[in-house]
C-alpha positions as CSV (number, residue, x, y, z in Angstrom):
1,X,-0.7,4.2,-3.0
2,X,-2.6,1.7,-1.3
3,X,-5.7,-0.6,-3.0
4,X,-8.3,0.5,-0.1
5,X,-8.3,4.3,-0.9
6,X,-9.7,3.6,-4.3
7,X,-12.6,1.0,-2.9
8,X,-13.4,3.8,-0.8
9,X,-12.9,6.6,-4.0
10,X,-15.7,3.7,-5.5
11,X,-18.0,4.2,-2.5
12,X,-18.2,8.1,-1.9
13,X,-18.8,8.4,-6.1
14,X,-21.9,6.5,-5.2
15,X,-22.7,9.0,-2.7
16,X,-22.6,11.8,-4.6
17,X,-23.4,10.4,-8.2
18,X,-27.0,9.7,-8.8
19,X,-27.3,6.2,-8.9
20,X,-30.0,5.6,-7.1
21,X,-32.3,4.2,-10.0
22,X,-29.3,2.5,-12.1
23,X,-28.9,-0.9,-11.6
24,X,-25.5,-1.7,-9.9
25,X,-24.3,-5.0,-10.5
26,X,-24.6,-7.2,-13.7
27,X,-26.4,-10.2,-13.9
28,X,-24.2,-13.3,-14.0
29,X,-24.3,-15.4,-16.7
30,X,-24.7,-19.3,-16.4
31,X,-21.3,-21.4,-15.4
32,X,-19.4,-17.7,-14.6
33,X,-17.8,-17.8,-11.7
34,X,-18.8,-17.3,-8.6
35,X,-18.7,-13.4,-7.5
36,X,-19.4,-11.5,-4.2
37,X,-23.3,-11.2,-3.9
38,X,-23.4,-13.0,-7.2
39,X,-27.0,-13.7,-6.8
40,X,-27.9,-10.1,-6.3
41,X,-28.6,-7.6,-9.4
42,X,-29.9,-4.4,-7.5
43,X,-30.1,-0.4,-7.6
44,X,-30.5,0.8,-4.2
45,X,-34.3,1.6,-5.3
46,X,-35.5,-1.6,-5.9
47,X,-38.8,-1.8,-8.2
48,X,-42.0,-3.8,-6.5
49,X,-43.1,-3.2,-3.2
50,X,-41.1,-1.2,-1.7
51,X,-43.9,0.1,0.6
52,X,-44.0,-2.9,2.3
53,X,-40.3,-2.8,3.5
54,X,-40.0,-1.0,6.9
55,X,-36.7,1.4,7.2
56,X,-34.9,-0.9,8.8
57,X,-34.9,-3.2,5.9
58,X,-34.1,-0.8,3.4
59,X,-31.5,-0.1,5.2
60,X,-29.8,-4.0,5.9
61,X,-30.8,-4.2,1.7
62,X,-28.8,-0.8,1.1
63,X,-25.5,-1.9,3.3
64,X,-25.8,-5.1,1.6
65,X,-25.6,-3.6,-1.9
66,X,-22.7,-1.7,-0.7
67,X,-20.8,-4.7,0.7
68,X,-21.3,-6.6,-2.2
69,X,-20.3,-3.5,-4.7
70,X,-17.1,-2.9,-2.7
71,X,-15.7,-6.5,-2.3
72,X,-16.2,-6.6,-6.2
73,X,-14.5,-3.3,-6.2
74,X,-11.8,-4.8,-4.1
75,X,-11.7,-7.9,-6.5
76,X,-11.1,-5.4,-9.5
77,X,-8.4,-3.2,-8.2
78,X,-6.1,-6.0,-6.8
79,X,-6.3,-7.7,-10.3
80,X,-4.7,-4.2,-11.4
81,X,-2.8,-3.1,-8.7
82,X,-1.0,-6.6,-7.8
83,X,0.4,-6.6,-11.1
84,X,1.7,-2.6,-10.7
85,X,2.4,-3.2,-7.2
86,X,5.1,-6.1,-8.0
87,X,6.8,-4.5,-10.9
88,X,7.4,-1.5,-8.7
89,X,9.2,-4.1,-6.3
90,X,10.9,-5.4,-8.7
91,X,12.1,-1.6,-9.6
92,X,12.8,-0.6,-6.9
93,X,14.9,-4.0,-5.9
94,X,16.9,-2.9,-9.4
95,X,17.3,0.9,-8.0
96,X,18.6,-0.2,-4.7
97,X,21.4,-2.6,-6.4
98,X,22.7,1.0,-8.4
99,X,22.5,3.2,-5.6
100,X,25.4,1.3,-3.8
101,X,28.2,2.9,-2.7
102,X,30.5,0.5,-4.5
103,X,29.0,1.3,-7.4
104,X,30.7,4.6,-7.7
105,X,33.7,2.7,-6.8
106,X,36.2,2.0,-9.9
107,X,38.3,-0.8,-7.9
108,X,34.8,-2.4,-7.4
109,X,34.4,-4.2,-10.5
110,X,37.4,-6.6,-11.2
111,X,37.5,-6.9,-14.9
112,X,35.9,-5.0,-17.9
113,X,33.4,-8.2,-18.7
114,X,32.3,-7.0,-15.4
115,X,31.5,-4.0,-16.4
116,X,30.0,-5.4,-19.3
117,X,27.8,-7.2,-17.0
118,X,26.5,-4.2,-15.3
119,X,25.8,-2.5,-18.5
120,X,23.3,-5.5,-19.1
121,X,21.8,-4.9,-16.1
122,X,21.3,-1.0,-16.5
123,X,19.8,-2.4,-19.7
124,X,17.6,-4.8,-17.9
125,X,16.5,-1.9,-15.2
126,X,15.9,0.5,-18.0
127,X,13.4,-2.6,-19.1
128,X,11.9,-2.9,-15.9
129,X,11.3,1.2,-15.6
130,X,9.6,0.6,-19.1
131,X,6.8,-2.4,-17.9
132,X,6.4,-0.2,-15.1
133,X,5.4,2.8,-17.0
134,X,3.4,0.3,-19.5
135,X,1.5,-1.0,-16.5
136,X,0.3,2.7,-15.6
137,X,-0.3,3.9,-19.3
138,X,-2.9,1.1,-19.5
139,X,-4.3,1.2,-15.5
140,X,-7.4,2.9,-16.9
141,X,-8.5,0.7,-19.8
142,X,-7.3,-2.8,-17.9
143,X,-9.3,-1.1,-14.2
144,X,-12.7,-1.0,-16.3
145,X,-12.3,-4.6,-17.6
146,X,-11.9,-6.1,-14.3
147,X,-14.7,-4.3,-12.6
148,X,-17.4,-5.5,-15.8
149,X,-15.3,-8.6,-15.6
150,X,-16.5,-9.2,-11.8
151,X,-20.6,-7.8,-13.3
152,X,-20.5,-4.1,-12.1
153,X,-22.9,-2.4,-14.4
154,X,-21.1,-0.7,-17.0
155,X,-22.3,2.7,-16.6
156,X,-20.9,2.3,-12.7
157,X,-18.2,0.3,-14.0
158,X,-16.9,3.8,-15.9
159,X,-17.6,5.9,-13.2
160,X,-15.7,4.0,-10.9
161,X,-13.0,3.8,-12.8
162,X,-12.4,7.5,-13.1
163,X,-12.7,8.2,-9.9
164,X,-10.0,5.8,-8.8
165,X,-7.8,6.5,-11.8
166,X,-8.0,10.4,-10.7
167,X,-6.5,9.0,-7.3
168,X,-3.3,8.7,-9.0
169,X,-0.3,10.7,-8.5
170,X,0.3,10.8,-12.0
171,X,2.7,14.4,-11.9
172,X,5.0,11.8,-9.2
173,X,4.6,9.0,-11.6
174,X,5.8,11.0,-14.9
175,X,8.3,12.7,-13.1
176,X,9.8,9.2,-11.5
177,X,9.6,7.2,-15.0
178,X,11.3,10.5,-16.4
179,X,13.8,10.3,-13.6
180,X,14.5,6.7,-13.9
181,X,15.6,6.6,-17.1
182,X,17.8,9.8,-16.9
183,X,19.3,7.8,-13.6
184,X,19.5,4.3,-15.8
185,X,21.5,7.0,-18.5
186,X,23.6,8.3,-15.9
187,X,25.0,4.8,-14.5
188,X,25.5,3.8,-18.2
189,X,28.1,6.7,-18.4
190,X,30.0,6.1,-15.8
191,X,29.8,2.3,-16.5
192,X,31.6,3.5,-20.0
193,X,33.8,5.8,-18.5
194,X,35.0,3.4,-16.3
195,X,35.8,1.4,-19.2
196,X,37.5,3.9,-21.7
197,X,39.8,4.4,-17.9
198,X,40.6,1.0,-17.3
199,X,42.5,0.5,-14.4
200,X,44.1,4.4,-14.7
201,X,42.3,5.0,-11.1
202,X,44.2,5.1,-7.5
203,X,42.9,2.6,-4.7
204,X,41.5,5.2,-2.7
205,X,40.3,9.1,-3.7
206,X,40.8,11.0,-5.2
207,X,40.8,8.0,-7.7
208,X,42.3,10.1,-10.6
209,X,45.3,12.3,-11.1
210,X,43.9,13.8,-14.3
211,X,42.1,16.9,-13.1
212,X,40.0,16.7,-15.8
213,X,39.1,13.1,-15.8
214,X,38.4,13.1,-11.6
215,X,36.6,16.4,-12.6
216,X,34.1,14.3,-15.1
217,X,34.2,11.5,-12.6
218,X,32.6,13.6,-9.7
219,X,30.1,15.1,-11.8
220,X,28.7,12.0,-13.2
221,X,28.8,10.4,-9.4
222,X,27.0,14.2,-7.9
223,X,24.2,13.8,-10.7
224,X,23.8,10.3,-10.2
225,X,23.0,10.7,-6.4
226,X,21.0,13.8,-7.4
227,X,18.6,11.7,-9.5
228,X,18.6,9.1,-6.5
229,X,17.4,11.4,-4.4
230,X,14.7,12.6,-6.3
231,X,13.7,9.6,-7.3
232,X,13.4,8.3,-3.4
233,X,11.9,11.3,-2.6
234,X,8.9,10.5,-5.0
235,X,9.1,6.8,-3.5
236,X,8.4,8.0,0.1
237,X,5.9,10.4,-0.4
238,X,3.4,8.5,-2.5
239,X,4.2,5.0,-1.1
240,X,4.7,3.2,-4.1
């Protein structure tokens, strides 16, 4: 997802909406801070004379009123998105550290307080999957405070806001934070299993005579790099 596909979402709704009477931005209140075309509160049909503006002024007014609409757009949508963009880092910073090979490794972990250690981070990673999902649950409600917050009108302010909210690939997103948490589960598993086995494993594969137990000890590691995949799958194709 990136921030400059929903500025532009902003722009073609104006486009197509009709807007043309409606004024745009808010007026600023005294001692606000200051905003992009701060001392402009236009619709693209301005009252007054109008008649005396030749075409050519109309139009440097129009562009104008767009520039200043879509830096305040801009404004908005990195207030939201910075804060969804860095918890996704900090996600995906927390999936890469499970989906190493030596995680699947029993002779990795040198004691059971080590283990014990992981299972706190799962814990924390199952956390981090949670703010993450938070952060898109409210996108809508927090998106239409910063764009009144930086004076777009609030009938524009709403319309905005759907149209960028709509830009979401929320099917991807469900399915990841589903995903996640099924991948956090699986890890948790074999985190236990390799405890109730403590030091029961061979140095190299197959690390378990038991049929059975190597048996369990495969599946858990196929459906844990099943859920990987999926879950970079959805990574790559929406650019999160």
């Amino acid at each position: 997802m990136r921030c400059h596909s929903f500025i532009l979402a902003g722009l073609v709704l104006l486009g197509t909406q009709g807007f043309a009477q409606t004024p745009l931005l808010s007026p600023s209140l005294p001692g606000s801070p200051s905003l992009p075309g701060a001392r402009r509160n236009l619709s693209p049909v301005q009252k007054g004379s109008a008649s005396k503006e030749t075409a050519e002024e109309q139009k440097a007014r129009t562009e104008e009123l767009m520039a200043t609409l879509k830096d305040r757009i801009a404004v908005a949508t990195d207030k939201v998105m910075t804060k969804i963009i860095d918890q996704e880092k900090d996600l995906r910073m927390r999936l890469g550290y499970f989906e190493k090979q030596e995680r699947f490794n029993p002779n990795s972990f040198a004691s059971q307080e080590e283990l014990q250690n992981w299972q706190k981070l799962a814990d924390e990673f199952q956390q981090s999957r949670d703010q993450t999902a938070k952060l898109y649950g409210d996108a809508s409600e927090n998106l239409e405070a910063a764009l009144l917050e930086v004076k777009i009108a609030p009938q524009l302010a709403s319309a905005i806001r759907k149209e960028i909210i709509a830009t979401f690939p929320w099917d991807d997103i469900v399915k990841k934070d589903d995903l996640l948490t099924t991948y956090v589960g699986y890890h948790r598993q074999l985190l236990t299993f390799f405890d109730q086995n403590w030091k029961t494993w061979n140095s190299a594969k197959p690390y378990f005579a038991d049929q059975k137990i190597e048996a369990d000890y495969e599946k858990l590691c196929q459906q844990i790099t099943s859920a990987g995949k999926e879950i970079d799958t959805i990574y790559k194709r929406d650019n999160f």
